[in-house]
mmCIF file as Biopython writes it, N, C-alpha, C and O atoms, coordinates in Angstrom:
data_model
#
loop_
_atom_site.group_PDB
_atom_site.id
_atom_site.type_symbol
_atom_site.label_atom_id
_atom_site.label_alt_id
_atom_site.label_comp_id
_atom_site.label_asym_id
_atom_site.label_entity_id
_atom_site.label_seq_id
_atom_site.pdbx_PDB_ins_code
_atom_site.Cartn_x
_atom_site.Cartn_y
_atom_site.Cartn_z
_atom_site.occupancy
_atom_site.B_iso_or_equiv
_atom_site.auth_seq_id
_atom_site.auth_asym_id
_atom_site.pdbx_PDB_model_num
ATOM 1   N N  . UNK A ? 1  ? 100.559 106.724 93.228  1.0 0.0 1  A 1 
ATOM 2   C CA . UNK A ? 1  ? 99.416  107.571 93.317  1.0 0.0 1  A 1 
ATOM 3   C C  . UNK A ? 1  ? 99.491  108.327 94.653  1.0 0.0 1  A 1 
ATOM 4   O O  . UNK A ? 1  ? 99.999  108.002 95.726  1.0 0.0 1  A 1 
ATOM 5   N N  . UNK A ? 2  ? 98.785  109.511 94.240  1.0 0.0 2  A 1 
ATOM 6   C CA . UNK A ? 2  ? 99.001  110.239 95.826  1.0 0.0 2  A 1 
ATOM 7   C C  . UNK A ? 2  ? 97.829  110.566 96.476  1.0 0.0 2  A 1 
ATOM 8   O O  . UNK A ? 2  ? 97.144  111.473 96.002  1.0 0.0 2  A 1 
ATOM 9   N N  . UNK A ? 3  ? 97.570  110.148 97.205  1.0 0.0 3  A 1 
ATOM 10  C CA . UNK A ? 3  ? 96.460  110.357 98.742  1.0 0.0 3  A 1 
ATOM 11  C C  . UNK A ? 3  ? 95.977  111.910 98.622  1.0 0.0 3  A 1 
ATOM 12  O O  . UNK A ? 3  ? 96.704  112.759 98.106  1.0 0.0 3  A 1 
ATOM 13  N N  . UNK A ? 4  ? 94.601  112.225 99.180  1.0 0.0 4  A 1 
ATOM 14  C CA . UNK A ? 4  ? 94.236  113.645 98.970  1.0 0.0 4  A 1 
ATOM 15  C C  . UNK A ? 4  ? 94.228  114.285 99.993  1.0 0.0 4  A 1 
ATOM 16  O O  . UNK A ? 4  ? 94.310  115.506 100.125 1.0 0.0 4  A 1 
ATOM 17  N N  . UNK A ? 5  ? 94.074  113.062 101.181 1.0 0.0 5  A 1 
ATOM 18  C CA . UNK A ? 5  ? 94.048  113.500 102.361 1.0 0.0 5  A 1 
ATOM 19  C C  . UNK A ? 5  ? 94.282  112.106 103.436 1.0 0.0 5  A 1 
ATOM 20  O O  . UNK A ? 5  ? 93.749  111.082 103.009 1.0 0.0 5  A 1 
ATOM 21  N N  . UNK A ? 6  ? 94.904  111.992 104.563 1.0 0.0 6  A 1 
ATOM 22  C CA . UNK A ? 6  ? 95.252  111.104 105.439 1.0 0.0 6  A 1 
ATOM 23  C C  . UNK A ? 6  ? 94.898  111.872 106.550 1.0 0.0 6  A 1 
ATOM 24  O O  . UNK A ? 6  ? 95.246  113.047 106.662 1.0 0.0 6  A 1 
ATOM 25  N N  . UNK A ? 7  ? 93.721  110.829 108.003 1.0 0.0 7  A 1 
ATOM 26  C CA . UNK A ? 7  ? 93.643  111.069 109.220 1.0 0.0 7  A 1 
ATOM 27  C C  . UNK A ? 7  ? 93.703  110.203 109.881 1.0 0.0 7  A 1 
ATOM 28  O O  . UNK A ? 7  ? 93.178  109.123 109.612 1.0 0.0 7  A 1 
ATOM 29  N N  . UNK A ? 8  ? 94.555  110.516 111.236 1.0 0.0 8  A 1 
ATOM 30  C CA . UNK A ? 8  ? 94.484  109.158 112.055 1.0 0.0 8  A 1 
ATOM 31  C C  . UNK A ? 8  ? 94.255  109.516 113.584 1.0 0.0 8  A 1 
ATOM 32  O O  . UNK A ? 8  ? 94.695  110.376 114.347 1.0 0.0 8  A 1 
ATOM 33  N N  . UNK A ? 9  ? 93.252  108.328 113.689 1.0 0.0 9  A 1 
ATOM 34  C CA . UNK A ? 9  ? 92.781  108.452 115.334 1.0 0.0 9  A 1 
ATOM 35  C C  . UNK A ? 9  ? 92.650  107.923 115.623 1.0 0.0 9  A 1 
ATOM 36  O O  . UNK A ? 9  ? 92.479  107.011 114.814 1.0 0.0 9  A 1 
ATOM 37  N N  . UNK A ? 10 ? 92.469  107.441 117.328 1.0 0.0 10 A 1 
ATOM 38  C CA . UNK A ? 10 ? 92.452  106.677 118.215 1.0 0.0 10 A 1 
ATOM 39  C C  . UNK A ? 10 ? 90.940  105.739 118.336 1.0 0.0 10 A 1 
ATOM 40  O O  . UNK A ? 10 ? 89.835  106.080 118.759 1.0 0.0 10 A 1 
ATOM 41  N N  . UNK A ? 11 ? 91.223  104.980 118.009 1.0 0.0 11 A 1 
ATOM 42  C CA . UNK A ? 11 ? 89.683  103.714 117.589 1.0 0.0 11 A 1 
ATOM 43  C C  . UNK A ? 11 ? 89.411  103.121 119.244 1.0 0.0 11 A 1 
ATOM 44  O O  . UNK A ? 11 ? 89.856  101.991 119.443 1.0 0.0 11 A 1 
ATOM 45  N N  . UNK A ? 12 ? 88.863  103.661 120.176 1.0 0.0 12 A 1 
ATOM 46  C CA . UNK A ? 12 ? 88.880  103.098 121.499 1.0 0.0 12 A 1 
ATOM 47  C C  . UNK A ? 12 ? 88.509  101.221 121.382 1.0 0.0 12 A 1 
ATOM 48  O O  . UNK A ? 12 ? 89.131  100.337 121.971 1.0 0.0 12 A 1 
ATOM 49  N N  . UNK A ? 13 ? 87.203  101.024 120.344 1.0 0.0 13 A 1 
ATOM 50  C CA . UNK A ? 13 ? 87.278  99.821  120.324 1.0 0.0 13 A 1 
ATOM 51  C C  . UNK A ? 13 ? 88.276  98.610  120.303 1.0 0.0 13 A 1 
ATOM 52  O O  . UNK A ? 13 ? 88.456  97.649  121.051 1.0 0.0 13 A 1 
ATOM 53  N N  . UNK A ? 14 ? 88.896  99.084  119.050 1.0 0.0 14 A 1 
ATOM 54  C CA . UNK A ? 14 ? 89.649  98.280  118.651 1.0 0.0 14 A 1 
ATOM 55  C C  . UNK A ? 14 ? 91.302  98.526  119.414 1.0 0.0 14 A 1 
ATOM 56  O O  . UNK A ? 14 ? 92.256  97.771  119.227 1.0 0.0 14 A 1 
ATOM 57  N N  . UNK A ? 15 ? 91.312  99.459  120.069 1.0 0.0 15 A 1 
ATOM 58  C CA . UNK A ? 15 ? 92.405  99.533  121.145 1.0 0.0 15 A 1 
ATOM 59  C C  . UNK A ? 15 ? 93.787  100.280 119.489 1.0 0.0 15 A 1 
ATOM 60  O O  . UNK A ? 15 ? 95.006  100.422 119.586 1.0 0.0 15 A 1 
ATOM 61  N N  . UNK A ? 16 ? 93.272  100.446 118.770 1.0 0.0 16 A 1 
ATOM 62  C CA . UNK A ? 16 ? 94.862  100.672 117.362 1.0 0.0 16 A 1 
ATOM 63  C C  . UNK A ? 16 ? 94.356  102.276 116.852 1.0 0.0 16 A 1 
ATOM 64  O O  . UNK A ? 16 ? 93.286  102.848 117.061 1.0 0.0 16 A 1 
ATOM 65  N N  . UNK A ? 17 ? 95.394  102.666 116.217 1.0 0.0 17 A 1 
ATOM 66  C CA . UNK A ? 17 ? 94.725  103.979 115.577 1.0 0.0 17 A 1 
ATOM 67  C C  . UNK A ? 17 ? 94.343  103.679 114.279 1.0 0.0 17 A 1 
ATOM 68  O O  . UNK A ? 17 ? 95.124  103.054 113.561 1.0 0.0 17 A 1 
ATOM 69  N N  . UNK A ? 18 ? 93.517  103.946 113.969 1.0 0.0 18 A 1 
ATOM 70  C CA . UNK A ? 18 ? 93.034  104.197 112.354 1.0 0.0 18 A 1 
ATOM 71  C C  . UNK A ? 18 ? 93.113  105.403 111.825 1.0 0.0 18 A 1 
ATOM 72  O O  . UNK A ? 18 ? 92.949  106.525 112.304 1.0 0.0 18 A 1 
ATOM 73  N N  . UNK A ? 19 ? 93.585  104.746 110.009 1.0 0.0 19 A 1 
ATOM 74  C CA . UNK A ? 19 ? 94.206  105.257 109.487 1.0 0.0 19 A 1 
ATOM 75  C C  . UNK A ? 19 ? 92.879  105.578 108.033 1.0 0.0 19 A 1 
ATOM 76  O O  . UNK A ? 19 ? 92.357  104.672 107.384 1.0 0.0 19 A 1 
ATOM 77  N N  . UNK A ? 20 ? 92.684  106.659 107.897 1.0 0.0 20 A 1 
ATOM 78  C CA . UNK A ? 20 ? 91.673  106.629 106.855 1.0 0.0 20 A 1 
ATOM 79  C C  . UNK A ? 20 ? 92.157  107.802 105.540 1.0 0.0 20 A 1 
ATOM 80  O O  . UNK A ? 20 ? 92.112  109.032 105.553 1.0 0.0 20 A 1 
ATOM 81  N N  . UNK A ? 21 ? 92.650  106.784 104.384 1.0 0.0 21 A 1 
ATOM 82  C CA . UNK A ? 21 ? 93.069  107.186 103.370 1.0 0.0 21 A 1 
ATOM 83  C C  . UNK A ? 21 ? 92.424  107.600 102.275 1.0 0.0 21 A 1 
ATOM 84  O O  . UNK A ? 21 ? 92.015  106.819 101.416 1.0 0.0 21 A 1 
ATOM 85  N N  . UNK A ? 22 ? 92.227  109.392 102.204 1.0 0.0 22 A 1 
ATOM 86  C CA . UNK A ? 22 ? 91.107  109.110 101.120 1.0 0.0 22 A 1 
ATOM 87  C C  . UNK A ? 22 ? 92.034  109.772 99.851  1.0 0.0 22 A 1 
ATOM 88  O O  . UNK A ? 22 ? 93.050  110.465 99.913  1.0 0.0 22 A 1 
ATOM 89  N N  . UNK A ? 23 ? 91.253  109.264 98.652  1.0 0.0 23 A 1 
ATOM 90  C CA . UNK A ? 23 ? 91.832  109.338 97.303  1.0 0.0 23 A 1 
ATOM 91  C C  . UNK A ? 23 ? 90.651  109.439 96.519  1.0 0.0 23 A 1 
ATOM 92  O O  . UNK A ? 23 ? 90.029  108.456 96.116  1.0 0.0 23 A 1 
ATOM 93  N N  . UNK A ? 24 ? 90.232  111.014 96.226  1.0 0.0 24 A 1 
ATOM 94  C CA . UNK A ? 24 ? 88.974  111.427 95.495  1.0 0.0 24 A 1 
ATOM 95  C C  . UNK A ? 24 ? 87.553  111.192 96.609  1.0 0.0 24 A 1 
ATOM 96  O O  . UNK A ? 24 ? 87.397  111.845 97.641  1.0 0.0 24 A 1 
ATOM 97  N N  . UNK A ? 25 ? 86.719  110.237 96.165  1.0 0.0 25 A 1 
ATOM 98  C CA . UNK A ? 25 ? 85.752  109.654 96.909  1.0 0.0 25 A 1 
ATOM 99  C C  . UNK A ? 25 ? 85.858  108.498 97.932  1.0 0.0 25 A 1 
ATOM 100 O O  . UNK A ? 25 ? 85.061  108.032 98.746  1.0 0.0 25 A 1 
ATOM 101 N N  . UNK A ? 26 ? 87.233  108.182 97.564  1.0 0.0 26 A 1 
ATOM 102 C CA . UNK A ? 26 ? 87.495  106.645 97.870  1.0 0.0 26 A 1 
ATOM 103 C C  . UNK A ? 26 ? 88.508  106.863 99.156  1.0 0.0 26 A 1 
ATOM 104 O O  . UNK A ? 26 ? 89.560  107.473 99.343  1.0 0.0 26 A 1 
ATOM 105 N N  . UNK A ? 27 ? 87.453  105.877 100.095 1.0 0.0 27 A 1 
ATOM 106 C CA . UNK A ? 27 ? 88.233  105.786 101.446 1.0 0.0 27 A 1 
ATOM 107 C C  . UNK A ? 27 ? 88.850  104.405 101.955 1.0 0.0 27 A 1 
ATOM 108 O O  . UNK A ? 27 ? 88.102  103.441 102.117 1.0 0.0 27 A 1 
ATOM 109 N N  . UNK A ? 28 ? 89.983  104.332 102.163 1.0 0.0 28 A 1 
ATOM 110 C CA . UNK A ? 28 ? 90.510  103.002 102.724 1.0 0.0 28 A 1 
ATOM 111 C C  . UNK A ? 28 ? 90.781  103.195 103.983 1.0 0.0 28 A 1 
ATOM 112 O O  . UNK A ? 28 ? 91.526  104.083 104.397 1.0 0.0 28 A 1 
ATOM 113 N N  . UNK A ? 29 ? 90.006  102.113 104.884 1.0 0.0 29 A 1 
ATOM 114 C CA . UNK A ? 29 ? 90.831  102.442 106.250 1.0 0.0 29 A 1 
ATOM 115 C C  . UNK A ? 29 ? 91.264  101.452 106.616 1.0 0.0 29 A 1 
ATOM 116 O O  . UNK A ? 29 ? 90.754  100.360 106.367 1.0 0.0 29 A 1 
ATOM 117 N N  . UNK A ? 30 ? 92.550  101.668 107.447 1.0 0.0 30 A 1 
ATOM 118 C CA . UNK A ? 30 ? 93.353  100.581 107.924 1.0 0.0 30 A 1 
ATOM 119 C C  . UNK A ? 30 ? 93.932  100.711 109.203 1.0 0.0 30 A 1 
ATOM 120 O O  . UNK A ? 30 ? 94.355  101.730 109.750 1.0 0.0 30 A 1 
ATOM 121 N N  . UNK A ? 31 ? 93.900  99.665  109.570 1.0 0.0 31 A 1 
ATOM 122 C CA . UNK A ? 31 ? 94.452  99.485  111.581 1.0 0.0 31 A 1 
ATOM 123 C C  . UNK A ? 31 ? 95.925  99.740  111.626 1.0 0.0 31 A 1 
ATOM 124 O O  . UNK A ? 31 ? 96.719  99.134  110.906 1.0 0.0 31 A 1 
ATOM 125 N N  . UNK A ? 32 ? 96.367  100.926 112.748 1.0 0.0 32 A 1 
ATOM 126 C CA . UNK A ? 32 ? 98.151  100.557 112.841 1.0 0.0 32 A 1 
ATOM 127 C C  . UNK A ? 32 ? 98.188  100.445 114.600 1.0 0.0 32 A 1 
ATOM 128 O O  . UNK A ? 32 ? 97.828  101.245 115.464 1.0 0.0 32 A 1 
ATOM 129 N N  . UNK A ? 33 ? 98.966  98.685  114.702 1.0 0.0 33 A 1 
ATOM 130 C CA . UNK A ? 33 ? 98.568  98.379  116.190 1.0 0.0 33 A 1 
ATOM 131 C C  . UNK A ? 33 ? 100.573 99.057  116.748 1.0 0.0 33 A 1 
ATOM 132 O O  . UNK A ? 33 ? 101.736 98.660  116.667 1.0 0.0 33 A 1 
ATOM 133 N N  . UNK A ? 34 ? 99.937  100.022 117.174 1.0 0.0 34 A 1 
ATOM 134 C CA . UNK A ? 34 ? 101.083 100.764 117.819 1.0 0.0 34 A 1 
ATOM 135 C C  . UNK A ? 34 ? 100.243 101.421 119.207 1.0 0.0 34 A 1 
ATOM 136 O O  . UNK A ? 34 ? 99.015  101.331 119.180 1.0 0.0 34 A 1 
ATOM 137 N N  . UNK A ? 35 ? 100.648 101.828 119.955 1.0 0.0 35 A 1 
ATOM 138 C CA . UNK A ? 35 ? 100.519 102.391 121.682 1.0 0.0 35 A 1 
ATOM 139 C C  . UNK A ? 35 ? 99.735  103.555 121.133 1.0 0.0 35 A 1 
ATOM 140 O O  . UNK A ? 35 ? 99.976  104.015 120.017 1.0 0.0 35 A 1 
ATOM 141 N N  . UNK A ? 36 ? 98.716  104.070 121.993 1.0 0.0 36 A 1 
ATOM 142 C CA . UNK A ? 36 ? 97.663  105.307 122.032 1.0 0.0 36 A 1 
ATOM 143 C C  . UNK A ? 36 ? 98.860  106.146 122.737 1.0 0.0 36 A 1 
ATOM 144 O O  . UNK A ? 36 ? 98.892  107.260 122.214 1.0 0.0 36 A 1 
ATOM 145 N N  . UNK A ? 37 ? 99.847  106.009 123.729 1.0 0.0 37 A 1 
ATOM 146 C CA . UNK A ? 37 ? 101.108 107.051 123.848 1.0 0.0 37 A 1 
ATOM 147 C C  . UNK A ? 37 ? 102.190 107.059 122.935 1.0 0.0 37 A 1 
ATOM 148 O O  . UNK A ? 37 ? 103.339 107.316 123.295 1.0 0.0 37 A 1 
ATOM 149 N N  . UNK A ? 38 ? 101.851 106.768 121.681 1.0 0.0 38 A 1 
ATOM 150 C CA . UNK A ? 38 ? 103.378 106.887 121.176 1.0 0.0 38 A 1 
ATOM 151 C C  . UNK A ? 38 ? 103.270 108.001 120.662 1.0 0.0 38 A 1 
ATOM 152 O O  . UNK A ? 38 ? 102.220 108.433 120.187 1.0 0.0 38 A 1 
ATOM 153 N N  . UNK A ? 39 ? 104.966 108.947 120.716 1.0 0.0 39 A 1 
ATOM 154 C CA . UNK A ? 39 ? 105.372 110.008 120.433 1.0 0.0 39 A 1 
ATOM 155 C C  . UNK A ? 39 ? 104.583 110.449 118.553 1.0 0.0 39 A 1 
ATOM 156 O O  . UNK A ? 39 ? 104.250 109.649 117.678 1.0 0.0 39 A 1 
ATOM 157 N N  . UNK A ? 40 ? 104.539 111.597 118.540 1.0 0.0 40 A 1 
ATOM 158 C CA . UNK A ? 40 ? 104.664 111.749 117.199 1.0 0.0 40 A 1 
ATOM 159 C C  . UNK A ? 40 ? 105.149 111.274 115.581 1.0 0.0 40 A 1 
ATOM 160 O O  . UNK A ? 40 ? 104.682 111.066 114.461 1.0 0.0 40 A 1 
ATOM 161 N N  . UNK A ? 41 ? 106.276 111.270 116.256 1.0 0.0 41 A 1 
ATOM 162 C CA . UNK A ? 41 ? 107.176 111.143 115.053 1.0 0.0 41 A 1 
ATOM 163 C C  . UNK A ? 41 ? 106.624 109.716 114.848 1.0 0.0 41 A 1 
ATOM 164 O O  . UNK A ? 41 ? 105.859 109.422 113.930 1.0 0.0 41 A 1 
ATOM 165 N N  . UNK A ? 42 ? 107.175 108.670 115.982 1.0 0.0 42 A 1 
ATOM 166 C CA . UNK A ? 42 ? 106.785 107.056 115.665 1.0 0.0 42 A 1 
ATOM 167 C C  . UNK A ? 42 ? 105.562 106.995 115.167 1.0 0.0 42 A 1 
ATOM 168 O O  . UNK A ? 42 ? 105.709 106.416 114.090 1.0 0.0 42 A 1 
ATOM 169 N N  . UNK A ? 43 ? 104.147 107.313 115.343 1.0 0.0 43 A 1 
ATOM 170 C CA . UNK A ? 43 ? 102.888 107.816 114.789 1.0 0.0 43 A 1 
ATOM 171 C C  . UNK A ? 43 ? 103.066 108.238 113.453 1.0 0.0 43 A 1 
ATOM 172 O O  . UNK A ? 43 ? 102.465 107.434 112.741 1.0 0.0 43 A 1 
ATOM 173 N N  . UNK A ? 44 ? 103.794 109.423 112.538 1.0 0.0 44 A 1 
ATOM 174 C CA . UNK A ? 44 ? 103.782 109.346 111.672 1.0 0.0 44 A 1 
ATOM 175 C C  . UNK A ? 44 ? 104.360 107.979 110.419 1.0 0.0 44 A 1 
ATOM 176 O O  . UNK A ? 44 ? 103.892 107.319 109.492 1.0 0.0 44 A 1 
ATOM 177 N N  . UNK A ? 45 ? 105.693 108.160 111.192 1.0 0.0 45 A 1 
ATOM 178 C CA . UNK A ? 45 ? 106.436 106.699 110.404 1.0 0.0 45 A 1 
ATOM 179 C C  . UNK A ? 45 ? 105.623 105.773 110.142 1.0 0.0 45 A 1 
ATOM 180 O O  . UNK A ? 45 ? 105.553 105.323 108.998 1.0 0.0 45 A 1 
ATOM 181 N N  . UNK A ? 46 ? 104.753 105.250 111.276 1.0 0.0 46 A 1 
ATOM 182 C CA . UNK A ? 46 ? 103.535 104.118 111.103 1.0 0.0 46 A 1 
ATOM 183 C C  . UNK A ? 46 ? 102.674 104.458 110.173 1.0 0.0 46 A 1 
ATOM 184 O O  . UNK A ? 46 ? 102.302 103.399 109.668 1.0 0.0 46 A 1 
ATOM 185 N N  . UNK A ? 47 ? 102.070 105.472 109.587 1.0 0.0 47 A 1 
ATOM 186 C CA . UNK A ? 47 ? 101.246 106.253 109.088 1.0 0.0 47 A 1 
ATOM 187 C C  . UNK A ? 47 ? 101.722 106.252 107.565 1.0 0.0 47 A 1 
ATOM 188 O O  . UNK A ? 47 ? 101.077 106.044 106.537 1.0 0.0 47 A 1 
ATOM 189 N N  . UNK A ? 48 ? 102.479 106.422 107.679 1.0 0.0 48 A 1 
ATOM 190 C CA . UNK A ? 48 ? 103.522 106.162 106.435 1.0 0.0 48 A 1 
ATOM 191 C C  . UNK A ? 48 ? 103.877 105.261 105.836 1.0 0.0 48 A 1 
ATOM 192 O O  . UNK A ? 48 ? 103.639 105.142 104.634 1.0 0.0 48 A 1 
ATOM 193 N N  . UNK A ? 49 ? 104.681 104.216 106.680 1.0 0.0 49 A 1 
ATOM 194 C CA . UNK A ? 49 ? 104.523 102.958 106.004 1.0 0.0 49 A 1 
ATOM 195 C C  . UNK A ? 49 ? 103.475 102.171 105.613 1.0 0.0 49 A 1 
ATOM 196 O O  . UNK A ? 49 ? 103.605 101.310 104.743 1.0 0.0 49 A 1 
ATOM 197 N N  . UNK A ? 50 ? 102.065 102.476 106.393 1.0 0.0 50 A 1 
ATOM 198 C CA . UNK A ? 50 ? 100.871 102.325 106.431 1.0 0.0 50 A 1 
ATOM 199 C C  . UNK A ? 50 ? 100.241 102.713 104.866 1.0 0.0 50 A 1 
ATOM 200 O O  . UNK A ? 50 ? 99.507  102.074 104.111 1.0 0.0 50 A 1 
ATOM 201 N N  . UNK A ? 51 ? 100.724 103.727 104.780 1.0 0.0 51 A 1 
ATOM 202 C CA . UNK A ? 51 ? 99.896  104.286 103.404 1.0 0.0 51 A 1 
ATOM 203 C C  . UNK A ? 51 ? 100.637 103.751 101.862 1.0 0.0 51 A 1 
ATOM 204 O O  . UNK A ? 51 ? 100.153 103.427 100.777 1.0 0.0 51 A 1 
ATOM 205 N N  . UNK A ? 52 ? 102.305 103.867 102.489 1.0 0.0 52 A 1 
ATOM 206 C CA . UNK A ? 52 ? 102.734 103.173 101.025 1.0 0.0 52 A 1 
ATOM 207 C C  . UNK A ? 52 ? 102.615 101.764 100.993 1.0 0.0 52 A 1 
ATOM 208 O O  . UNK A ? 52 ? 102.694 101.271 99.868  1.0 0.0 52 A 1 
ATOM 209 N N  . UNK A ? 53 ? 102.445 100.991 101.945 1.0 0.0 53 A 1 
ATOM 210 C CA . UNK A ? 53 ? 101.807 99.709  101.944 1.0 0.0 53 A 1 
ATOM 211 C C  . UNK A ? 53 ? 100.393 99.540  100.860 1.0 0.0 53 A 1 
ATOM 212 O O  . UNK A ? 53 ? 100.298 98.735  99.934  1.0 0.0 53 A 1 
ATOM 213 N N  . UNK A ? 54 ? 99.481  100.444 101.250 1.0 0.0 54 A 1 
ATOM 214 C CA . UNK A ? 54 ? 98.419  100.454 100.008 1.0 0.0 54 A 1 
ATOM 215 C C  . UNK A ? 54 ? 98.179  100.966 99.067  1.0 0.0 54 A 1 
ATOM 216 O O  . UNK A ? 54 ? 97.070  101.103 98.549  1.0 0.0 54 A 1 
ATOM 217 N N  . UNK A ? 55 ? 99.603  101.474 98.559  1.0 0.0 55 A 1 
ATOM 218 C CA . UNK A ? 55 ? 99.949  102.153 97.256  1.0 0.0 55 A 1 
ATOM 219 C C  . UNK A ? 55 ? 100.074 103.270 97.044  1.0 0.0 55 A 1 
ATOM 220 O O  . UNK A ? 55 ? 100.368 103.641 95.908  1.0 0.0 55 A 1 
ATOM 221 N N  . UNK A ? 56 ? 99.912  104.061 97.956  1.0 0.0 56 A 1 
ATOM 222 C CA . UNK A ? 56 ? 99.537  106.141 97.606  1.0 0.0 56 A 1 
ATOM 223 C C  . UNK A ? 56 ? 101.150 106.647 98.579  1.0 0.0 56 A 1 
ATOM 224 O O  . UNK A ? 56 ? 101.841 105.987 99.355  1.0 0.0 56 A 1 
ATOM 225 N N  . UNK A ? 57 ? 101.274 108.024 98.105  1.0 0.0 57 A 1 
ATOM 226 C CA . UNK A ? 57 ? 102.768 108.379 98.335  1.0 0.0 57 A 1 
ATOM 227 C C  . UNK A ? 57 ? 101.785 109.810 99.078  1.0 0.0 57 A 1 
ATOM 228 O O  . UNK A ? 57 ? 100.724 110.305 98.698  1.0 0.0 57 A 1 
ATOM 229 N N  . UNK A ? 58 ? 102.324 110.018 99.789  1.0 0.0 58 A 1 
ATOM 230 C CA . UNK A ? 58 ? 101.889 111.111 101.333 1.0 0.0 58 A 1 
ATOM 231 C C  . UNK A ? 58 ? 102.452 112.065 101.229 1.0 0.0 58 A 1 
ATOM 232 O O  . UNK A ? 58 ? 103.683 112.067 101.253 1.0 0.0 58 A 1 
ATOM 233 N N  . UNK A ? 59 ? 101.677 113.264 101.069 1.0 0.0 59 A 1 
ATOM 234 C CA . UNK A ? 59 ? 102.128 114.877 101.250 1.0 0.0 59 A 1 
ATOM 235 C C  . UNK A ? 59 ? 102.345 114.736 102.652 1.0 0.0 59 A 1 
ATOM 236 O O  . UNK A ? 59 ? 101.652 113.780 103.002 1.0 0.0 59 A 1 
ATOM 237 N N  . UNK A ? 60 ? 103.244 115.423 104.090 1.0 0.0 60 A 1 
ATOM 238 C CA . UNK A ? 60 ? 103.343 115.515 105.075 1.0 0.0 60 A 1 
ATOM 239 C C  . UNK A ? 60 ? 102.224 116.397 105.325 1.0 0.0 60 A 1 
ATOM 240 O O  . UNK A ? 60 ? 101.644 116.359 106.410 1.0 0.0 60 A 1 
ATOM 241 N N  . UNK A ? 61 ? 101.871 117.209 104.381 1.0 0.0 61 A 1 
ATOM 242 C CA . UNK A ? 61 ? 100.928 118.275 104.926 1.0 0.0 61 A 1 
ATOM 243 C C  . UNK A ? 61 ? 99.274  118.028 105.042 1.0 0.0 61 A 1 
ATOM 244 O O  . UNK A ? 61 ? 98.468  118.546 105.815 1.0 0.0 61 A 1 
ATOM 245 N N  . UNK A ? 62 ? 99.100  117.156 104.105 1.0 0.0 62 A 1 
ATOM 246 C CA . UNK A ? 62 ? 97.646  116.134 104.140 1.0 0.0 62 A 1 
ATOM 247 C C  . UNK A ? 62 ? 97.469  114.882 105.594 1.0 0.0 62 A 1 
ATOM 248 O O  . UNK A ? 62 ? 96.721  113.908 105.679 1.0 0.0 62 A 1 
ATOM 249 N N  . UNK A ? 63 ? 98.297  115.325 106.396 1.0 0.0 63 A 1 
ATOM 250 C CA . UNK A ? 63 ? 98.127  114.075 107.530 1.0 0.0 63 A 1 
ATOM 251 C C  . UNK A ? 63 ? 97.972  114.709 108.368 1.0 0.0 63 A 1 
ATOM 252 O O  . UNK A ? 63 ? 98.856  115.453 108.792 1.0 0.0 63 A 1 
ATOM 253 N N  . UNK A ? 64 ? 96.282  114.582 109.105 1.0 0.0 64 A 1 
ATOM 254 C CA . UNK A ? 64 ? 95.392  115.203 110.285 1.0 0.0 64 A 1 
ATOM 255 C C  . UNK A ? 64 ? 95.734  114.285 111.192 1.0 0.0 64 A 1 
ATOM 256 O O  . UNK A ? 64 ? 95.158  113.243 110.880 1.0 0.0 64 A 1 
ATOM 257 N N  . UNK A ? 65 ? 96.542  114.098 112.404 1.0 0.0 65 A 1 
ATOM 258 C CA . UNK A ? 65 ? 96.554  113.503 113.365 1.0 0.0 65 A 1 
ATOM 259 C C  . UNK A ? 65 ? 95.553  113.828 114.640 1.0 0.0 65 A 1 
ATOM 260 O O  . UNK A ? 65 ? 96.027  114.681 115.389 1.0 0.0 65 A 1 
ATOM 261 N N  . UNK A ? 66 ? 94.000  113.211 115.111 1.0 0.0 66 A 1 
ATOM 262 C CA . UNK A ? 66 ? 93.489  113.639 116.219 1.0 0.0 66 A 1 
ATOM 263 C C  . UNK A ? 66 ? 93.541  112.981 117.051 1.0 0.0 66 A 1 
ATOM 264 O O  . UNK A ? 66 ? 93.053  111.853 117.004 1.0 0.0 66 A 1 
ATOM 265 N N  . UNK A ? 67 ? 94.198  113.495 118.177 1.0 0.0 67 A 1 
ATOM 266 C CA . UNK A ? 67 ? 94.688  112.566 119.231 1.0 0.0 67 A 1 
ATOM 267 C C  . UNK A ? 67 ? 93.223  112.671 120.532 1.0 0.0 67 A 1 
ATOM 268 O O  . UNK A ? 67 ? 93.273  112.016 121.573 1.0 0.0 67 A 1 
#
């Protein structure tokens, strides 16, 4: 299944970025405990494995990164 939209940002609480997967109405969010400096690319990969972990396959172009 494919995701409609993916954003990920910096959760100060919880010190991880969150990852919020939505599919129609339906939002899953999930923690990826990686560094608030990590480069891009490593950020996406996480993001990625992140999402096919909960089943949905990722347009590159549906992933809002706000740093």
């Amino acid at each position: 299944m494919r995701a409609d939209r993916v954003e990920v940002s910096w959760d100060q609480g919880k010190a991880s970025w969150l990852v919020r997967i939505a599919n129609g109405e339906e939002v899953i969010r999930r923690y990826c405990k990686i560094s608030k400096g990590s480069d891009e690319q490593t950020l996406r990969s996480a993001v990625l494995e992140t999402v096919r972990d909960e089943g949905y396959d990722l347009d590159p172009s549906t992933l809002s990164i706000q740093r």
